[in-house]
C-alpha positions in Angstrom: -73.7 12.4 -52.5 -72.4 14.1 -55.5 -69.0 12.2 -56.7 -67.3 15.6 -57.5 -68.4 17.1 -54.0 -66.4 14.1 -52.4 -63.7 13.8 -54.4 -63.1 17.7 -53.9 -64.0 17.4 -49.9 -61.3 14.6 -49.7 -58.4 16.9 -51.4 -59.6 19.5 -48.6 -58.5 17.1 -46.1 -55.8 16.1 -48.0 -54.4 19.3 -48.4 -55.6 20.0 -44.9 -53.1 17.4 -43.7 -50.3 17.9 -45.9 -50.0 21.7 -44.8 -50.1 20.7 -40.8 -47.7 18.0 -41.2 -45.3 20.9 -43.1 -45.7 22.6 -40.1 -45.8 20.6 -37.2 -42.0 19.3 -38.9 -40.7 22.3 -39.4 -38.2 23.4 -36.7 -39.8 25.6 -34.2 -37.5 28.2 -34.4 -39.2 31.0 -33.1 -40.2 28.9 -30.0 -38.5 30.8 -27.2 -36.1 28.2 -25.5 -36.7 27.8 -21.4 -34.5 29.9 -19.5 -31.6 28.5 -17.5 -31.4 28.6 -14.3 -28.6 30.8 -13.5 -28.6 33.8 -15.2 -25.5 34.9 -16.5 -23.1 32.1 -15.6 -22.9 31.4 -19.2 -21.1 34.5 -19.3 -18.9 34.2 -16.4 -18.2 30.3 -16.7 -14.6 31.0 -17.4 -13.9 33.8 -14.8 -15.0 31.3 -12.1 -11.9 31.4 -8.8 -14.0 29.9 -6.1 -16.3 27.0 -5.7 -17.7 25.4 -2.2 -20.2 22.9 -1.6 -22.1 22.9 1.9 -25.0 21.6 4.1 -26.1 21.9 7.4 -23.3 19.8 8.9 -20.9 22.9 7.3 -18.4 22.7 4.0 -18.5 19.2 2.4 -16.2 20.6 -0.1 -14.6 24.0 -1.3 -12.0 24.7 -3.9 -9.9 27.9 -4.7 -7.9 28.8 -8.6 -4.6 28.8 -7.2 -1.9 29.4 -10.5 -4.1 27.6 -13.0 -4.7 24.4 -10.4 -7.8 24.1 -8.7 -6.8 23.4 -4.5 -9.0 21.9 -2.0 -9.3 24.4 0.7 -12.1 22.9 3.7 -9.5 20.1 4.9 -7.2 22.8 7.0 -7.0 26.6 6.9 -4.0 26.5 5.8 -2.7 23.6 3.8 -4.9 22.7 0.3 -5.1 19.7 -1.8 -5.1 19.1 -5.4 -9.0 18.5 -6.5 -10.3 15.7 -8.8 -10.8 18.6 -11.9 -12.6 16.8 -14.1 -15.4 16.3 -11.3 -15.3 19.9 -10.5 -15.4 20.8 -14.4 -18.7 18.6 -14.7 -20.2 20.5 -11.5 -19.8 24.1 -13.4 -20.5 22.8 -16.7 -24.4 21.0 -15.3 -24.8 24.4 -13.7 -24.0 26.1 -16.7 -26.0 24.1 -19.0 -29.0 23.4 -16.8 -32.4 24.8 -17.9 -35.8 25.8 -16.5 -37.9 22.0 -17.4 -40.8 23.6 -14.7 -41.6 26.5 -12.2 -43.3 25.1 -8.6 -44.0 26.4 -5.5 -43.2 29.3 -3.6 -44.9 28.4 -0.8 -42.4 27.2 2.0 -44.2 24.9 4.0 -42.7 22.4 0.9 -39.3 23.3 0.9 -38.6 20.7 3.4 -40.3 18.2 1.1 -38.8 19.0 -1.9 -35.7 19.4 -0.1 -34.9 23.2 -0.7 -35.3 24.5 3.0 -32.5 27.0 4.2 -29.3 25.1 5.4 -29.0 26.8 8.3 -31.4 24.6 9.8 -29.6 21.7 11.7 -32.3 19.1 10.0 -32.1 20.2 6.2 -31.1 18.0 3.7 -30.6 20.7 1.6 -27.5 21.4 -0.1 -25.8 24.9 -1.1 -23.5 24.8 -4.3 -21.4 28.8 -4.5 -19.9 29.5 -7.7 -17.1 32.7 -7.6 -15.9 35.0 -9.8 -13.8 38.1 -8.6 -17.1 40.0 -8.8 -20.2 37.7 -8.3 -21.5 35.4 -6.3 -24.3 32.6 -7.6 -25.8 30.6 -5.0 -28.1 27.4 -5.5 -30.2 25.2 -2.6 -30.1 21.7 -4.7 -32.6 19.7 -3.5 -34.0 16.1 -4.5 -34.3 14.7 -7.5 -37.5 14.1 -9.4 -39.3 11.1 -9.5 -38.8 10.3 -12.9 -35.1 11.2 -12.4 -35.4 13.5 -15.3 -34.3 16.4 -13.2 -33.5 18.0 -9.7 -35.7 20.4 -7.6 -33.3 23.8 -6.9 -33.8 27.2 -5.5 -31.3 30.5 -6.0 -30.5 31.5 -2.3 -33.1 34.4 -1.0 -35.1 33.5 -3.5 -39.0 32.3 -3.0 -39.5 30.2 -6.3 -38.6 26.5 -6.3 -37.5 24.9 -10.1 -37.3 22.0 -11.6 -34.0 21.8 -13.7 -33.6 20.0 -17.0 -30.5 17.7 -15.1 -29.4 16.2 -12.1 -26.5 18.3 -10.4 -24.0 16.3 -9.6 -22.6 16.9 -5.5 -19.7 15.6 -3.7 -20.9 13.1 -1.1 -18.3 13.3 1.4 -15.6 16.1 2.3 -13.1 13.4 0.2 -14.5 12.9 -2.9 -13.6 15.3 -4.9 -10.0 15.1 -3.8 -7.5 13.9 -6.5 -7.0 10.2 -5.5 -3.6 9.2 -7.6 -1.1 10.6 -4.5 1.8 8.6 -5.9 4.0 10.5 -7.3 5.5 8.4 -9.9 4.7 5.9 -12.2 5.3 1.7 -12.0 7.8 2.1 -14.8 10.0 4.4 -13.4 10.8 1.9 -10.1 13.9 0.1 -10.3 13.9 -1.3 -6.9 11.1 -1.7 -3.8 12.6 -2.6 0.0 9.7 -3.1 2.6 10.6 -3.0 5.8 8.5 -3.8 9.2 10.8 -3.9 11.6 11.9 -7.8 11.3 14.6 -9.7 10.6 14.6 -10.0 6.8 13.0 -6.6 4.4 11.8 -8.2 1.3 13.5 -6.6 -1.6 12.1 -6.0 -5.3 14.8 -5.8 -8.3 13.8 -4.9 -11.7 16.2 -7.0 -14.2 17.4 -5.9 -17.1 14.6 -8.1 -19.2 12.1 -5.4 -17.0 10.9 -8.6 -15.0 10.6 -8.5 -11.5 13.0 -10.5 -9.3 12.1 -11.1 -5.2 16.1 -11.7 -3.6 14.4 -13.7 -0.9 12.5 -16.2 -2.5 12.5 -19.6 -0.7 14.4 -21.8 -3.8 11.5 -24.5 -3.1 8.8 -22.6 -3.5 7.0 -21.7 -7.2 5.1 -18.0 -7.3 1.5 -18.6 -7.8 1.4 -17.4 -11.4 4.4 -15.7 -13.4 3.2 -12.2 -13.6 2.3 -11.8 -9.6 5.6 -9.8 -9.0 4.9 -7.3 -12.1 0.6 -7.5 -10.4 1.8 -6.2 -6.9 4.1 -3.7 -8.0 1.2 -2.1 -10.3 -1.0 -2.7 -7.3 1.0 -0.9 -5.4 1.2 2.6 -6.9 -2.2 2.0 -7.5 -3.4 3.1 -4.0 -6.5 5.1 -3.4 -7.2 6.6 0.6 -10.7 6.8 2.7 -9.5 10.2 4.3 -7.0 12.7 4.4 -5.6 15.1 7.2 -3.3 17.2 8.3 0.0 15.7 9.3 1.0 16.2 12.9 4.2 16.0 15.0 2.5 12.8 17.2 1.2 11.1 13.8 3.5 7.6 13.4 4.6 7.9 17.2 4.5 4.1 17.7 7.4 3.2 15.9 7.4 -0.5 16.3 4.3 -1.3 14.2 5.6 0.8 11.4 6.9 0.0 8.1 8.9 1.7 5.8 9.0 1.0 2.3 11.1 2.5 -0.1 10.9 2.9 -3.3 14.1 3.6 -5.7 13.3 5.1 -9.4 15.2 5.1 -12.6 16.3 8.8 -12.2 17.9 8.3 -8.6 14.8 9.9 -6.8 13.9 8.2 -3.9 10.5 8.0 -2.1 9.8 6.8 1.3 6.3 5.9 2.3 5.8 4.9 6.4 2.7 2.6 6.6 1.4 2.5 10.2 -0.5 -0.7 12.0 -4.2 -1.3 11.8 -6.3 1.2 14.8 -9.0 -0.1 16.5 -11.1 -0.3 12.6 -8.6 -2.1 11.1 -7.3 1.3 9.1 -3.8 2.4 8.6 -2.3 5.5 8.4 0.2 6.6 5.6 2.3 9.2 4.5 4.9 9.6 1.6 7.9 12.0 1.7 8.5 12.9 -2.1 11.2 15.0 -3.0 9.5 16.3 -6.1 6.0 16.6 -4.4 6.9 17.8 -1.1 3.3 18.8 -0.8 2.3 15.3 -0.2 4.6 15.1 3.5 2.1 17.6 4.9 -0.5 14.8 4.6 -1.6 11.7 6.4 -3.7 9.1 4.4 -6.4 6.7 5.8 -5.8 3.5 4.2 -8.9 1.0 4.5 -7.1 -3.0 5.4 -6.9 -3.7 1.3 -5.4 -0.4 0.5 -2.9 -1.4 3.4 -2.2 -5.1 2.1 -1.6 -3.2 -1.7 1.2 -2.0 -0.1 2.9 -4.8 2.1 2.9 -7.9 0.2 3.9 -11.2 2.0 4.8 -14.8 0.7 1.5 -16.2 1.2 0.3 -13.6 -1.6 2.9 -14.2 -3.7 4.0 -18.0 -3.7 1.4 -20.9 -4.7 0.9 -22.7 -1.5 2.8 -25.9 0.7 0.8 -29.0 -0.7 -0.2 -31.0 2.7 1.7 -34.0 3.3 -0.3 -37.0 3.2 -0.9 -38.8 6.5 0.8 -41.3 7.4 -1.1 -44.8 7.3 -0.3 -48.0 9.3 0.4 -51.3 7.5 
């Protein structure tokens, strides 16, 4: 072969190359991007009032704008519950953000399998996320995820086509949640004084000193707490309480008055706050409610407190005081 023809059949190439890579790394601007998968939410995002959750057992969870606060609103028909807003802010932003990765069946004999079916069938595993505004309504079947985990199949209500979205959605498992879980209406820094009192002979007090260290009036003189801090630990523990359920409060909740315990709690401003902490039920749960002058909404609720949650809250000497070394036994000779 002629040198020249080779030499000038390798620039080809060369130049060949050079002008593909240029192109295959330049951004692809005028590729059209997919399409998302509800059509103008984008737009009305920030006009969204109402937002429920449901699946063939009924409304797992549904929240209404009330004054700027988002309120629970499928625990009673009348009361509502403040939400967990960041969890409700990820929902509408996913749904907001999520894209068309693929378009699959129409066909309905594979709802079921992909987990899109109606919800008004008692069997579906579907579930039915409704986004308001004062004039729309979007509605979404979100059904399993992908295998890959990549993305989540979904269907707009009424609508034939099944998709495959660019994101998981992310759904409130139980009717709980999304409630706001930090009921405690006050901070550990603000208590001055703790009483706890279950109905026997002594009510273990909590002082804060003037040093800010915690002081327990009835410790035994011969006994040692099991490490310095335990006082300041159960106090923090203590407003630290998180609850299984929630409901309604009623005139025959906290009937049995002998297994219940009051504690009280007295804060730096002269607020007081009484929480009553029932016995363990037949599960080993407790029942709780707080009375809070300045969040009365809280006395219109009863809390279900798992054993921990309800051993947070009712500390005893074994818990705080290092334990009674055994006496040695006595040995003849």
């Amino acid at each position: 072969m002629n040198w020249r023809i080779f030499i000038l059949a390798l620039l080809t190439v060369a130049s060949a190359s050079a002008a593909y890579y240029l192109l295959s790394s330049r951004p692809q601007l005028d590729q059209p991007q997919s399409a998302p998968v509800l059509r103008g939410l984008t737009e009305d995002a920030a006009t969204i009032s109402e937002v429920r959750v449901s699946d063939a057992q009924g409304i797992r969870f549904s929240a209404r704008l009330v004054k700027d606060q988002w309120q629970a609103t499928h625990l009673d028909s009348d009361a509502t519950f403040p939400v967990n807003q960041t969890r409700l802010r990820d929902l509408v932003e996913k749904l907001t953000q999520a894209r068309i990765a693929e378009r699959k069946t129409s066909n309905q004999a594979y709802y079921d399998r992909l987990g899109v079916g109606d919800i008004d069938n008692a069997e579906s595993a579907s579930v039915r996320v409704t986004l308001m505004t004062a004039t729309t309504r979007y509605s979404l079947i979100v059904g399993k995820a992908s295998e890959h985990g990549q993305g989540q199949f979904v269907r707009e209500r009424g609508a034939p086509q099944v998709l495959l979205t660019d994101t998981v959605i992310p759904l409130p498992r139980t009717t709980t949640d999304w409630l706001r879980q930090d009921i405690v209406p006050f901070t550990a820094d603000e208590i001055t004084q703790i009483s706890i009192d279950n109905g026997e002979e002594n009510v273990m007090l909590l002082n804060r000193a003037d040093d800010q260290q915690w002081i327990w009036a009835q410790r035994p003189e011969e006994r040692e707490l099991r490490y310095p801090s335990v006082l300041t630990d159960t106090v923090l523990n203590m407003v630290a309480i998180n609850f299984e359920s929630v409901m309604v409060f009623r005139p025959d909740h906290f009937k049995n008055k002998s297994d219940l315990t009051t504690i009280t709690f007295m804060l730096s401003d002269g607020r007081q706050i009484e929480a009553w902490l029932s016995g363990a039920d037949d599960n080993g749960n407790h029942q709780l409610r707080l009375l809070a002058d300045n969040a009365s909404w809280l006395s219109n609720w009863v809390f279900t407190l798992a054993p921990y949650q309800a051993e947070a809250l009712t500390p005893h000497a074994d818990t705080l005081l290092k334990s009674v070394p055994a006496e040695p036994e006595a040995t003849d000779g």
